[in-house]
N, C-alpha and C positions, 0 to 999 in steps of 0.2 A: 656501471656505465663504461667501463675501460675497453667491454668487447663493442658496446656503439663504437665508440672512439675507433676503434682498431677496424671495425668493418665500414669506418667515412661517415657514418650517416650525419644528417643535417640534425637529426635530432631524436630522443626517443622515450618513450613514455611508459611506466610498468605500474601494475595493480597487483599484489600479491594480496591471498589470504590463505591463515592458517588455522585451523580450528578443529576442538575435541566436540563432540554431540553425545548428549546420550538421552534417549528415547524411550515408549512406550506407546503400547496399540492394545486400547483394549475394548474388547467385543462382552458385552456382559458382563461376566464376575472374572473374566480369564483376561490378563496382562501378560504381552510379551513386551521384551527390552531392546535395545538397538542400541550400539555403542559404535562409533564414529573414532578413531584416534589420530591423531595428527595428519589427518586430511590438505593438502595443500594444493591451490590452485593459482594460475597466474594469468594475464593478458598484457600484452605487449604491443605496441603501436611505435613505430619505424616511419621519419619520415626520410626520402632522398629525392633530390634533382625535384618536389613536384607533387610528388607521388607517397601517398601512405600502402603500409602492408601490416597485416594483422598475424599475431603469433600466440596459439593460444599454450600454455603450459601446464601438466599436471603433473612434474615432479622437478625439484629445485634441482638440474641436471643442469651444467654451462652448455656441453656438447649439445643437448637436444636444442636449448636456444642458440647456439649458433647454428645449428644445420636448420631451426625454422626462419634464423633472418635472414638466413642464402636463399631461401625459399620463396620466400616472401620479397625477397629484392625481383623476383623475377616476375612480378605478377602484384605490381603496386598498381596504383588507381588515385588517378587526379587527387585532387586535393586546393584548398584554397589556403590552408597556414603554409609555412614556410620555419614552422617551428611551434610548440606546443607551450603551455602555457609555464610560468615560472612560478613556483610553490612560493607564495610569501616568509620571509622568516618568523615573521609574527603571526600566530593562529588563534580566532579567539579558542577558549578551551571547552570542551562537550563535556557533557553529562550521560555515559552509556556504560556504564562498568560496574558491577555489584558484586562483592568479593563472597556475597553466601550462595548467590545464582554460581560462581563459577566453581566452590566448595560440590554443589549439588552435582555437577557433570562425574564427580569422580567418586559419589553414592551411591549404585544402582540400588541399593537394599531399601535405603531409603525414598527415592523415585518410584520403585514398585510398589513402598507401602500406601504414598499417595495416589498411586491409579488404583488399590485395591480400594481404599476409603472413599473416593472420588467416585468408583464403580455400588458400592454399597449405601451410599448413603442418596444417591439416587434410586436404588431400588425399595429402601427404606419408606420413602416418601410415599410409598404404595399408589401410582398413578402408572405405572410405563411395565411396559411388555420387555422393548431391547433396547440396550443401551449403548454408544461406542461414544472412542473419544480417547483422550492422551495426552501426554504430558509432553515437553521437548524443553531441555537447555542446553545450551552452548556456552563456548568459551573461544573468542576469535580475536588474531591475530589482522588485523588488516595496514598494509602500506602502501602508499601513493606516492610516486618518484619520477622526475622528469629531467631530463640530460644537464640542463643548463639551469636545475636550483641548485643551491647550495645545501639542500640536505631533504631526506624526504618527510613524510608525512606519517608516524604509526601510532596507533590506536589499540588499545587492546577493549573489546567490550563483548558483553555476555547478549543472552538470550533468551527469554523463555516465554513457554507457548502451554498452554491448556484448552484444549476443545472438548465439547460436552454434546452428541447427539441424542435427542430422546425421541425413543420411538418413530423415527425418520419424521418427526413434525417439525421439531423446533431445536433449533440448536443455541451452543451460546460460547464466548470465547475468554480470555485472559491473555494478552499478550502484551510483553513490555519488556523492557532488557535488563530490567529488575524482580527480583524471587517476592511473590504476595506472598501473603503472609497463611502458614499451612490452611488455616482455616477458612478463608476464603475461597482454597484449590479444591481445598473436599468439597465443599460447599456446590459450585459450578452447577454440580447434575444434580442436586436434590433440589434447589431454587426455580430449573427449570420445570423440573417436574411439577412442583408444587404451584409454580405459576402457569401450568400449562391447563387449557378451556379442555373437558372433556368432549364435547359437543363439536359439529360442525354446522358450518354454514354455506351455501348457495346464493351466489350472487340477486340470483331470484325471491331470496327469502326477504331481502333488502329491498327489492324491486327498484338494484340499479343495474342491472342488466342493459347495456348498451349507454349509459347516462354517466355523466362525470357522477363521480363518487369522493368524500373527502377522506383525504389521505396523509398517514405520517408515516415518513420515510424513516426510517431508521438507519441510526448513521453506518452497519455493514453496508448497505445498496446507495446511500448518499454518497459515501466513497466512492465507489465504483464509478456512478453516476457523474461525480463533478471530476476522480482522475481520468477517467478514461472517455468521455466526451465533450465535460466541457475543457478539461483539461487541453484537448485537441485545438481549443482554438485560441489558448492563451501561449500554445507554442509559438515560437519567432518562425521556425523553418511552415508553419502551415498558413500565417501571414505570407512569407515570402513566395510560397507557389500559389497564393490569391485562395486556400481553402478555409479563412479562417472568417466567421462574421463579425470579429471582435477588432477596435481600432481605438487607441488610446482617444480618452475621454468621453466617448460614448455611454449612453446608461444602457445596461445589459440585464442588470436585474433591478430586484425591490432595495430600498433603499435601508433596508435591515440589511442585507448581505453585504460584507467585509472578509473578504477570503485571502489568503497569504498563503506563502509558499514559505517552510523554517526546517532547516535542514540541524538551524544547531540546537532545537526544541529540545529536551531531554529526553533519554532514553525512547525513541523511535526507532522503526525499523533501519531509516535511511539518516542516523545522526552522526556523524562526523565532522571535521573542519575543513574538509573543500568535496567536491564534486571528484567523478573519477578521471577529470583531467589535471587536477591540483589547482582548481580556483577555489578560492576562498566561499565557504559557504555562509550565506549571507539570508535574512528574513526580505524575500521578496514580497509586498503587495500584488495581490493579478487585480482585486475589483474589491472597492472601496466607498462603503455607501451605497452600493449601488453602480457605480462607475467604473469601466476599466480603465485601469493604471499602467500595467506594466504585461511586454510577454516576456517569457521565458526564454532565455538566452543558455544556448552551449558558446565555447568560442567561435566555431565556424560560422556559425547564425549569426552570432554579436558583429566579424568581421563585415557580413554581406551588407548589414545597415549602422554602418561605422560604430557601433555601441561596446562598453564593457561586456562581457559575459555576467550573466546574474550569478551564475554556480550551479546551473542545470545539465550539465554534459554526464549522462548517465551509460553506460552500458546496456541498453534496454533491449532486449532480445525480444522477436518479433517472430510468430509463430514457431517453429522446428529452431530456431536459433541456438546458443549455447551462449551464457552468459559472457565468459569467457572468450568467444570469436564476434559479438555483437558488436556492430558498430558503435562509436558513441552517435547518442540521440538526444535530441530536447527533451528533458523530461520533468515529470512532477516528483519531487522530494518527498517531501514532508505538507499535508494540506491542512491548514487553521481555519475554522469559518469559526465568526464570530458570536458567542452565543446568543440567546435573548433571555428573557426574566422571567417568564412564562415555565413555573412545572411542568414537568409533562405528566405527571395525573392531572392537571388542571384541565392541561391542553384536550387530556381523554373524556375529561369528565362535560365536557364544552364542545362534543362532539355529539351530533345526535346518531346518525350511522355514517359508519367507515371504515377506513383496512386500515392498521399500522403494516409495514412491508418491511420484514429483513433482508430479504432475497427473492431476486426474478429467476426462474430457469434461463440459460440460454443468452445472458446480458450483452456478452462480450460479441454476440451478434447486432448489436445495435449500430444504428448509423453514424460513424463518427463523423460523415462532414457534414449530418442537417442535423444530429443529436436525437433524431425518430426511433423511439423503441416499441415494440410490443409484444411482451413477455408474459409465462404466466407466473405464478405467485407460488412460490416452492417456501417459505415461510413467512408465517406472520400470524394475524389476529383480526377476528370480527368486533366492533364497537356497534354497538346500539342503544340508545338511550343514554350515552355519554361513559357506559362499561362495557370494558372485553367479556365476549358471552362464551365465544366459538374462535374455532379456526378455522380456515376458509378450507372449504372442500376441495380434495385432491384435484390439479386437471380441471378445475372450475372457474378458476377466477384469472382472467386475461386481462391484463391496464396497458393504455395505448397513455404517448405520451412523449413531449422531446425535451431533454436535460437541460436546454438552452433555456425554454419556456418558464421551467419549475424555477429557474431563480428570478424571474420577473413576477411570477405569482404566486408569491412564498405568503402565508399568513401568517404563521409564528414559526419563530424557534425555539425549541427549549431551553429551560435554563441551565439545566445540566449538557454535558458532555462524555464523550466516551470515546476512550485509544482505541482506536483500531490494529494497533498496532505501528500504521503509517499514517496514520490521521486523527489529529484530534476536533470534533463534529458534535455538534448537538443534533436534535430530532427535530426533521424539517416538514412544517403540514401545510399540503397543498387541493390541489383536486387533480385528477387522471380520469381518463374515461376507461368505464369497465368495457372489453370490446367483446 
């Protein structure tokens, strides 16, 4: 911070990370590797006189960040702080680091024997034609640093990732910042396979062509679904430009739903001890019972309506963006919705016809300020008579439907849960109309 010093600013804020990767893509029985080595990346936020400037970095060079903050002085843009936030000296402490995940990045021999076994033992299963999919861990370096704390913020935490495509029908995932355990990684593609319907189906076979249909969300498209539109309206900044329908203490959904925002959950994508402006990251409430609580707050938002910041100032890049030049934005963390006690074999078998849904094509075309989607159905499963028969035919099956709605007319949720990676979600059954 001595070149802030040195070039006046009011104040300035840095995000480094540093991390080894090492990967795998494999298409059938054939695995390639990918090796990542001390990759580093940084983003820098400058305030002076008023005015913010953004500085993005891809090598720990002082010269280059001085010549981007000369840069950047010339070409700042309003602003409402007047300084940026102060890193607490006390952080509670996170759970994101597993020392056999970080052993594995410096194995390739071993990371290709599990994409060969992962590859094989899905073919094994003898159901699947093609198979893709891969493995991915890391080992990262991340710190958070702001002029005026008294020391910064670093983290060291791992990464890993397993994906399982069968036969472009059905997919399935593993992702945590902790190493499963081998047997579960192989496992992936042969469980799909083996639980995968040979049969399909036509929405006509069901004759709900046009007619609500009952539906369990699966928590990949649930995600989706609650960060990225209802998410939209538990933002502070989309209150403050009047796009949000949501207003503390209002009922928004069924009285089963309790959903939180936990950035210090363990091992999640986004787990750290503050946000990437150095606010302390904190378990926010959004809807509770039923009820919205709280929005989500960066500092600038929290400023506009006198409030603390909750710990939601994200980097969040927004179509062609770079993480690293993106503004900070209100964002969703970490999402907890709160189970229910209901199986989901139960839930299946108490089904007379309906889709369970992993994925819509096309999602992130949905309407974020009314929540209206209508997507067709790129994986899931037909239920009839309370059992998965079929998979729904390619290009066949269309659900109209808005994200806002589905938490008001939730029927169950299951008892179980599953990481997504950035959210821990049960499986939500509702009704959509097949359109």
């Amino acid at each position: 911070m001595a070149l802030a010093q040195r070039k006046q600013l009011d104040d300035c804020e840095l995000m480094v990370n540093r991390y080894d990767a090492l990967s795998s893509r494999i298409v059938n029985h054939e695995v390639k590797l990918s090796l990542e080595q001390d990759i580093f990346t940084a983003a820098v936020r400058i305030l002076k006189s008023g005015g913010i400037g953004y500085i993005p970095l891809s090598e720990p060079d002082l010269a280059a960040l001085s010549a981007g903050i000369d840069s950047a002085l010339t070409d700042l843009r309003p602003f409402p702080l007047d300084r940026f936030a102060v890193i607490p000296d006390k952080l509670p402490g996170v759970e994101c680091f597993d020392p056999r995940a970080a052993a594995l990045v410096t194995r390739p021999r071993e990371l290709n024997e599990l994409s060969l076994q992962l590859a094989e033992k899905a073919f094994a299963a003898g159901k699947i034609d093609t198979f893709e999919g891969g493995i991915g861990v890391g080992d990262e370096e991340k710190l958070v640093f702001t002029m005026h704390s008294s020391q910064p913020v670093l983290v060291r935490r791992t990464g890993f990732g397993c994906g399982a495509d069968v036969n472009t029908k059905d997919f399935d995932s593993l992702v945590n910042r902790r190493l499963p355990e081998a047997a579960e990684i192989v496992e992936l593609g042969a469980r799909l396979a083996r639980d995968m319907p040979t049969r399909e189906m036509k929405p006509e076979d069901l004759n709900v062509k046009g007619r609500a249909v009952t539906v369990i969300l699966h928590p990949y498209i649930l995600e989706i679904l609650l960060g990225m539109l209802v998410g939209e309206h538990a933002f502070a900044t989309s209150a403050q430009a009047g796009l949000s329908r949501y207003h503390p203490g209002d009922t928004v959904a069924a009285p089963s739903i309790t959903l939180s925002d936990d950035a210090l959950a363990p091992n999640l994508a986004d787990t750290f001890p503050t946000d990437d402006e150095g606010v302390a990251s904190r378990r926010t409430v959004i809807i509770e019972q039923g009820v919205f609580k709280s929005y989500l707050y960066d500092c600038a938002s929290a400023k506009a309506d006198n409030r603390s910041s909750t710990g939601n100032g994200k980097r969040r890049p927004i179509l062609v963006e770079d993480e690293n030049e993106a503004p900070v934005r209100c964002s969703v963390r970490s999402l907890h919705l709160a189970p229910g006690t209901k199986p989901l074999a139960q839930m299946i078998a108490e089904t007379e016809n309906g889709i369970i849904i992993k994925m819509l094509l096309g999602i992130h075309t949905a309407n974020k300020t009314t929540g209206d989607f209508t997507n067709t159905v790129h994986a899931g499963k037909v239920i009839r008579q309370g059992k998965v028969v079929a998979l729904p035919e390619s290009g066949r099956w269309s659900l109209k439907g808005n994200a806002l709605d589905i938490l008001k007319s939730v029927q169950e949720l299951s008892a179980e849960t599953v990481n997504t990676g950035s959210a821990v979600l049960p499986y939500l059954k509702t009704e959509l109309i097949v359109s």
